[in-house]
N, C-alpha and C positions, 0 to 999 in steps of 0.2 A: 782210135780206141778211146774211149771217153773218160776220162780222168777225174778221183774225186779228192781234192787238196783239205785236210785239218787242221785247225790249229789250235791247239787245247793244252794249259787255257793260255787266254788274253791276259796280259798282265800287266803291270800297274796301272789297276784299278782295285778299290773294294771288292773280294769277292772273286770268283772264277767264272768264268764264259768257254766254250767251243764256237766254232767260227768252221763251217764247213763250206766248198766251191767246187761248183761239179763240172767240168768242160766236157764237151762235146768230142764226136773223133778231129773234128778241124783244129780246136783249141778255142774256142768259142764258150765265153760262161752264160751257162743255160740256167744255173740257181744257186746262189749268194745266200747262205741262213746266218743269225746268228743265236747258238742254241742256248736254253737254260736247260741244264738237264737233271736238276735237282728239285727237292720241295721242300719249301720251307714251314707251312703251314700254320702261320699264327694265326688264323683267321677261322681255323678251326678250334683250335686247343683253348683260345681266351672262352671260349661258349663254356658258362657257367660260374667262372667268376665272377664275384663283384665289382661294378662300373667303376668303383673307385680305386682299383688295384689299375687300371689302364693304361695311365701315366708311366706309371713304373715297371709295367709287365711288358706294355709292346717296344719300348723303348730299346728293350735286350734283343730286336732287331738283328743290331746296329753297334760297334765300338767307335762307328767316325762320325754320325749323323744321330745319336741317340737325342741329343734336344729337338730337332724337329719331333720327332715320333712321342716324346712327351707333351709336348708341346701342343702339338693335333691333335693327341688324345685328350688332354686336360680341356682345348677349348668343348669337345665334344662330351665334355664330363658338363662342363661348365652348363652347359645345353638344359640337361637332364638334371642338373640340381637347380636349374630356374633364374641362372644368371642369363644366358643369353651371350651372345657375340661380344654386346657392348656393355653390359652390366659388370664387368670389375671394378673394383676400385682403381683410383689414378693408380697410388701403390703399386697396385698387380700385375695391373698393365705392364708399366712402364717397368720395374722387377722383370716381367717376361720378358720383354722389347729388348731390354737389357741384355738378357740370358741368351735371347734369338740371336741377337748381331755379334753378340760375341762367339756364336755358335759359326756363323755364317763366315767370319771375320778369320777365323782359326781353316776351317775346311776350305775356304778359297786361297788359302796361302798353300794349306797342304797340298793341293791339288797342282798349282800352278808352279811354285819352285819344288818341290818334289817327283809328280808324277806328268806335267807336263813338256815343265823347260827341259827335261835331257832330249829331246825330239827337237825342241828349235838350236839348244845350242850346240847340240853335235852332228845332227843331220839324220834322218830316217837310217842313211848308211854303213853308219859310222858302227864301230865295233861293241856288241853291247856289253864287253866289260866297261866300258867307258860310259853307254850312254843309260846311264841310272842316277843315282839321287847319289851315290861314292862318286862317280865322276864329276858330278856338279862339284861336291866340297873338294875335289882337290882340284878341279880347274878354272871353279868361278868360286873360291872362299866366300868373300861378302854376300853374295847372290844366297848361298847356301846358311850362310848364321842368320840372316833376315830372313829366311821361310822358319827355319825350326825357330827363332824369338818372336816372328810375329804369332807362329801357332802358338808358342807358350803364352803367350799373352789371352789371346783370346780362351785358351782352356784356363786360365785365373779369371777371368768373367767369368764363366761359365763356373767353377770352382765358389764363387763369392756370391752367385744367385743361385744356383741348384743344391749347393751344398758337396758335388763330387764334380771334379771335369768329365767323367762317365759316368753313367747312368743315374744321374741326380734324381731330387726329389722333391723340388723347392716348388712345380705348379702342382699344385691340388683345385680338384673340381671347388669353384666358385673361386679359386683365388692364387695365392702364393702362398709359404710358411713364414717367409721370414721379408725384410726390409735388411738395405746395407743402411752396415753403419759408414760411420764420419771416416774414420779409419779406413775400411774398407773403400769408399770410395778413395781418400788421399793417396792409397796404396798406388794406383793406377793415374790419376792425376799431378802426384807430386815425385813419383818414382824418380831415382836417377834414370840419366839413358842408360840402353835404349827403352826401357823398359817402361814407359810411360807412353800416356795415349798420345802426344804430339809427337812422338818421333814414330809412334807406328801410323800415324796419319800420312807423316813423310815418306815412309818407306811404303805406303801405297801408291803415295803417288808415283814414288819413282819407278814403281813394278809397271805403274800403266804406260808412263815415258816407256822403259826400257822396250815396253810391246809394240810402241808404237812405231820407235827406230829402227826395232827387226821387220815388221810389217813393210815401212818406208821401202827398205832393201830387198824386200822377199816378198813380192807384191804379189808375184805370178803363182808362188808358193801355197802363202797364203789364201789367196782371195781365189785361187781355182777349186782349193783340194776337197772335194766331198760336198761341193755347192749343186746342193738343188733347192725347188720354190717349197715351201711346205705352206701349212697353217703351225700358228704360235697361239699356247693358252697361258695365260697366270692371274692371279690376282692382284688387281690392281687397286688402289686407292679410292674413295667413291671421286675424289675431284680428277682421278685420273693417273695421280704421282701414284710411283714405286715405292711398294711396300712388303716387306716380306712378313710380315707379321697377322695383318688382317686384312678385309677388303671384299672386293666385289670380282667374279668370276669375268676374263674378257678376251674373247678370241677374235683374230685376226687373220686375215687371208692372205698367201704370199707378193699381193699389189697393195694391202692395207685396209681393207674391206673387212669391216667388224662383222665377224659369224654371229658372235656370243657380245651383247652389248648390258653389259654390269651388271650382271644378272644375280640374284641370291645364290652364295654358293651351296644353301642348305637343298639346295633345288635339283644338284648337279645330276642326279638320274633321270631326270627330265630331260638334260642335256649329252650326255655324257654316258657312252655302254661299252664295253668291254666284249671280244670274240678271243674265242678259243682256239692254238692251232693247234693240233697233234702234236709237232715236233719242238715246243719248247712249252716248261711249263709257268713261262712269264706272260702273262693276259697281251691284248693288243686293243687299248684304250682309242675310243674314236669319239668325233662328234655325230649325234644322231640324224641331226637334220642333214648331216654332208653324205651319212651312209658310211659305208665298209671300206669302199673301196678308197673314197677322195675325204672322207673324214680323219684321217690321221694325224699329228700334230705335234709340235716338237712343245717341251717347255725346258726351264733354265734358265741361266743369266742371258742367252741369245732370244729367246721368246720373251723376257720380263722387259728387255729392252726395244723388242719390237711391239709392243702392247703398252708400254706406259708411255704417257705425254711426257713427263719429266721428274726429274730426278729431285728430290727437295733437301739436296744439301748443296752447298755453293760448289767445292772445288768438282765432286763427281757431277753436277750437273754440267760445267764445262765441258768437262771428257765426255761427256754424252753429247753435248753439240757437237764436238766434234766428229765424234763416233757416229752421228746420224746425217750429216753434213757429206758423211764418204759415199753413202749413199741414196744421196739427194733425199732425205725423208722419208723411203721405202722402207718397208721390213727387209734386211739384211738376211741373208740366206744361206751366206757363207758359213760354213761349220767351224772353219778354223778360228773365224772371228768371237766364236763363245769364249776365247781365252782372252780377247781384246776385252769382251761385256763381262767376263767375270772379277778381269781387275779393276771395272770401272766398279761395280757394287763391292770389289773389299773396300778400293777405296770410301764410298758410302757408307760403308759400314760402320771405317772410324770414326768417320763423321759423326755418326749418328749416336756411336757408344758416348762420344764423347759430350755430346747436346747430354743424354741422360744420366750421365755422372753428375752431372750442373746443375740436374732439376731438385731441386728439395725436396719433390713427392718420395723420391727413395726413400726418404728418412721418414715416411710418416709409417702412422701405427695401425689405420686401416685396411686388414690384407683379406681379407674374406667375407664373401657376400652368397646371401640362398636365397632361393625363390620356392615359386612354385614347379613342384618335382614333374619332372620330362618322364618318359619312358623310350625316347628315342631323342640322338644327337648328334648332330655332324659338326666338324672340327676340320678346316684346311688352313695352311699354313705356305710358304714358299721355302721350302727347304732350298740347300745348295744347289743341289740340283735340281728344282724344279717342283712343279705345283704338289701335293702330299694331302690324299683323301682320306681321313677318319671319319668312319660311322658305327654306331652301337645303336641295337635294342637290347632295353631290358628289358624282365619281367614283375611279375611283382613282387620277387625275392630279392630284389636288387641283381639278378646274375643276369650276365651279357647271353644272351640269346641270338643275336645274329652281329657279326662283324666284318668293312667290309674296309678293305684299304687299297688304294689306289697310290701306290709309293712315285716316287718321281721317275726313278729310271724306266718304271711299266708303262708310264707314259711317253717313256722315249724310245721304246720297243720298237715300234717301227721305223722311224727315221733313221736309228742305229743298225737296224737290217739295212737298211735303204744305203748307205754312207757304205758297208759293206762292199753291198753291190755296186756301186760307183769306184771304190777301187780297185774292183777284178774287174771290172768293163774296162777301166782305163789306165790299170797298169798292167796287169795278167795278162791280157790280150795283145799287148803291144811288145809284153819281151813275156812269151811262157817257160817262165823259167823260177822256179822255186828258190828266192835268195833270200836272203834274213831280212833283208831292205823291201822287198815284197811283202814278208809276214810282219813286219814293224810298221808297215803304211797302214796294212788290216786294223791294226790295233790301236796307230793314230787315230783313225776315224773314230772307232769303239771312245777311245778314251777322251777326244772333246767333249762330250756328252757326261762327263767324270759319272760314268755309273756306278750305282752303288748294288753289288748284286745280291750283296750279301741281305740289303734290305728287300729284294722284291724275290729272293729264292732261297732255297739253300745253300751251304757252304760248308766243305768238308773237306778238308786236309790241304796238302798243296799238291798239283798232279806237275810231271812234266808235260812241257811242252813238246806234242808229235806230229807230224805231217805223216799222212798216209798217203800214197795215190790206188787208186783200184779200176778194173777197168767195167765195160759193161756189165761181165757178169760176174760183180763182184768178188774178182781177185785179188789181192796184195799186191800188187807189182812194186811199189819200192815204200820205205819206209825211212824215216827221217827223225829224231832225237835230238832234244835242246837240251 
């Protein structure tokens, strides 16, 4: 009798997800989804605003990832008021750059000691009063005050260049509003511990040690779980280095075979389309030349590190040797390893905050530049989790007319199905048996990907978590309650 297993929602992640698995009468999984079953609609509702509200309107997304979505917008403001990609001022730039890493710096810590580590350090099986973000702090203290201090940290960037840790206001089309001051920087540079950028420098590093000595141990764990070949997109650097901020569009094939070779990202509909399925209302982003079927493609800290040549800060570009060394110089495929490449870019990150605390341009007085007015403009960015497409027309009212965003998790739509279905292939089938350690692998795969659902759907209350089974013809045969 053919069985159909739920799980709704997937949890620790941004946002809510369903997760359905249909078995056959043998026990056999005939279809792996993983659903959005909400709408979020910004993409409508922005139509008729003015292009200069964008920054600050799409941004309300999001309460974890709200700088990226400013951020993408304002570069695509920047567009349309006649700055261009590379027309800021140093200031602005390096002001945004600022605001990014600290964005990225804060979200990769939340992710990794909060929503990741209770899966490696208690075990998929382990009881889950225990294995959450309360069992970390009472069974690993340190582990646990270095995720929430380095997140505070990063949200006081983010607080010192936006003007809020949430939904800030600091980019505007053509530029920034403000410059840090002296203070401002010393606050971060001269802090007691831990609270200053060289001890959270240290404490990245030690997050990627710690990954690497559970890896050492846990190899089979690791490097099995939800590995398949894909294609990887992000933006890279024009010389090639990783950069989350600006750059050139570039995909890669799962043996390292560039699809997409640095192409304009303003172009990306040339490259880049989007299909529809019935049963979820998150898009399924592909590349055009590969088609439907074999164009799909992961992005992320696992994609940005199989696409860039290298890292341009000294200690995260180590980690990266090393990191690309495990697999002799191939793109890496392994899903579980996105948490290995995510701590090598926090680490980067401090790195990188801390080069622009140092630069003098902060302190200057140049923050806004115009041009000649766009009526159309595109804005990408490398958000936390992955590549993040903004685009506007306007009209000659100034109001947005068409808006078209390609968030990072929609770009992960499929592979995250994909990851699904590789855990019911190859745990469901081998024990069918509905165990919490079952529904916790589901949700392992789901959450390497740290989706953000909240960004690419909507989101509305909290549901419990339920397993239904039903059988062909759609009966309830048993039901199940978290």
């Amino acid at each position: 009798m053919a069985r159909k297993i739920t799980i709704e929602p997937v949890t620790r992640i941004e946002g809510h997800g369903k997760v359905t698995i249909r078995l056959d009468d043998s026990g056999r999984v005939v279809q792996s989804r993983f659903h959005i079953v909400e709408f979020r609609g910004f993409e409508r509702f922005v139509q008729g605003r003015p292009y200069w509200e964008m920054p600050v309107l799409v941004e309300r997304l999001c309460g974890i990832c709200p700088v990226s979505h400013h951020l993408a917008a304002a570069k695509a403001a920047d567009v349309i008021v006649g700055v261009g990609p590379d027309g800021l001022t140093p200031t602005a730039e390096k002001m945004r750059r600022l605001m990014h890493y600290g964005q990225m710096f804060q979200s990769h810590a939340l992710h990794f000691f909060h929503l990741a580590s209770p899966d490696l350090l208690f075990g998929a099986d382990a009881d889950p009063a225990i294995r959450n973000v309360i069992g970390v702090a009472l069974k690993h203290k340190d582990l646990a005050v270095q995720g929430v201090l380095m997140r505070k940290f990063g949200q006081e960037i983010i607080l010192a260049t936006a003007g809020k840790k949430i939904h800030g206001t600091g980019a505007i089309p053509g530029g920034i509003n403000k410059n840090l001051s002296l203070e401002e920087r010393d606050s971060f540079l001269k802090a007691p511990d831990p609270m200053n950028v060289d001890k959270m420098i240290g404490w990245a590093q030690g997050a990627v040690d710690f990954f690497k000595d559970f890896h050492q141990k846990n190899k089979d764990l690791i490097d099995g779980f939800a590995a398949f070949p894909s294609n990887h997109l992000s933006l890279v650097r024009k010389d090639g280095g990783l950069d989350f901020y600006h750059g050139v569009l570039r995909a890669v094939d799962a043996d390292g075979k560039k699809i997409l070779n640095d192409v304009d990202y303003r172009n990306y509909l040339d490259y880049v389309g989007e299909e529809v399925k019935s049963w979820s209302y998150m898009k399924f982003p592909y590349l055009r030349s590969l088609g439907k079927t074999d164009g799909w493609y992961r992005v992320g800290p696992l994609a940005r590190l199989n696409t860039s040549d290298f890292i341009p800060t000294p200690l995260a570009q180590k980690e990266f040797e090393v990191y690309k060394a495990y697999t002799k110089g191939k793109p890496n495929n392994m899903t579980l390893h996105s948490h290995w490449a995510r701590l090598i870019e926090l680490l980067h990150s401090g790195e990188v905050i801390k080069e622009l605390l140092l630069d003098p341009d902060l302190q200057g007085e140049a923050l806004l530049k115009k041009g000649r007015k766009a009526h159309e403009g595109v804005g990408l960015v490398e958000a936390p989790r992955g590549t993040l497409f903004h685009h506007y027309r306007i009209n000659g009212d100034d109001q947005v007319t068409m808006a078209n965003l390609i968030v990072s998790t929609t770009n992960n739509n499929e592979p995250m199905n994909r990851a699904v279905h590789w855990v019911a292939k190859n745990i469901l089938e081998k024990k069918p048996e509905i165990t919490e350690g079952m529904l916790n692998r589901v949700e392992i795969a789901i959450r390497a990907y740290d989706p953000c659902l909240s960004c690419a759907t909507h989101a509305l209350g909290k549901m419990p978590l339920e397993v239904e089974l039903y059988d062909s013809r759609g009966r309830l045969l048993d039901c199940k309650k978290k």
